[in-house]
C-alpha positions as CSV (number, residue, x, y, z in Angstrom):
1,X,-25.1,49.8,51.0
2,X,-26.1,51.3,47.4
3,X,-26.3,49.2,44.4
4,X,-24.9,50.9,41.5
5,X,-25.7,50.2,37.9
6,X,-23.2,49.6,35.0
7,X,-22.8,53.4,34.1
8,X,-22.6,54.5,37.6
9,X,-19.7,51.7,38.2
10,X,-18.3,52.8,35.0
11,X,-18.1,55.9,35.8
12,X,-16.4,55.4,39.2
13,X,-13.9,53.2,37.8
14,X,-12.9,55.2,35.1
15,X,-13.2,52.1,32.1
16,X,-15.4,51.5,29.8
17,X,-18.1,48.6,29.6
18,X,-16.3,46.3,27.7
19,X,-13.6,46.8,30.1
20,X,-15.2,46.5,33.0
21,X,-16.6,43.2,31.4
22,X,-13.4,42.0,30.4
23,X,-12.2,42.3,34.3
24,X,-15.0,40.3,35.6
25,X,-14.1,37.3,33.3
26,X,-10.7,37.6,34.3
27,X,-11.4,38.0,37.9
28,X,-10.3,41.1,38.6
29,X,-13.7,43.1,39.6
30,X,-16.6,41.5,41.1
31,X,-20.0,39.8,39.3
32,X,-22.9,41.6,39.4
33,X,-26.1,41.1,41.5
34,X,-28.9,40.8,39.1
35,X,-32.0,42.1,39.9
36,X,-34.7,41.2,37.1
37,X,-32.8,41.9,33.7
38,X,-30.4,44.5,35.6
39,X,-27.3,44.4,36.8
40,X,-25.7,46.1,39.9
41,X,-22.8,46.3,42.3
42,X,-22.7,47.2,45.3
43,X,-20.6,50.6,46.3
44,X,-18.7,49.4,49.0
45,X,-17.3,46.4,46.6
46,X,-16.3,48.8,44.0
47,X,-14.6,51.1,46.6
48,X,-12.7,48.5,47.9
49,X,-11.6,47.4,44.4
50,X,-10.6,50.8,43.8
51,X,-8.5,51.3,46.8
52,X,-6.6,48.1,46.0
53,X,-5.8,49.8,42.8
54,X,-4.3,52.7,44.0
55,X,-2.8,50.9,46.8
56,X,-0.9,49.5,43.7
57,X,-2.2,45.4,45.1
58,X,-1.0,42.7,42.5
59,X,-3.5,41.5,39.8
60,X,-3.4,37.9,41.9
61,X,-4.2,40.1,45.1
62,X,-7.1,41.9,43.2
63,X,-8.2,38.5,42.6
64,X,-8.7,37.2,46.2
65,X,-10.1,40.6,47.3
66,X,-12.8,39.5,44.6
67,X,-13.8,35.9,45.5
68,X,-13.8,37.4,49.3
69,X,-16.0,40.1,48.6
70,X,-18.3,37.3,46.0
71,X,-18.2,34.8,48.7
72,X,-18.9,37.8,51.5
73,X,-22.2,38.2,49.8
74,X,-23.5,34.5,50.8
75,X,-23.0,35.5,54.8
């Protein structure tokens, strides 16, 4: 696993910051881990987010992908 930081995630995702923001607070992309002041994510949650979206998944079905792959991270 790689932990990506906001402009690599950005980048991968094709939105901008205050989008990808905007997502997280409505559910739709995962939290980041902090580390320190920073903020990552890890690669294989943001590929799996992104191949929901092209598999053309439901906003609501985006959504459960995202508390599994949050609640994932505990385990």
């Amino acid at each position: 696993m790689i932990l990506l930081n906001k402009h690599k995630v950005t980048a991968i995702y094709g939105r901008g910051p205050s989008s990808l923001y905007a997502d997280i607070n409505n559910g739709l992309f995962t939290e980041p881990v902090k580390l320190g002041k920073s903020s990552r994510w890890p690669d294989t949650e943001v590929d799996q987010i992104i191949k929901a979206r092209v598999a053309g998944w439901s906003d609501d079905q985006i959504r459960e992908l995202v508390e599994k792959l949050e609640a994932d991270r505990t385990k």
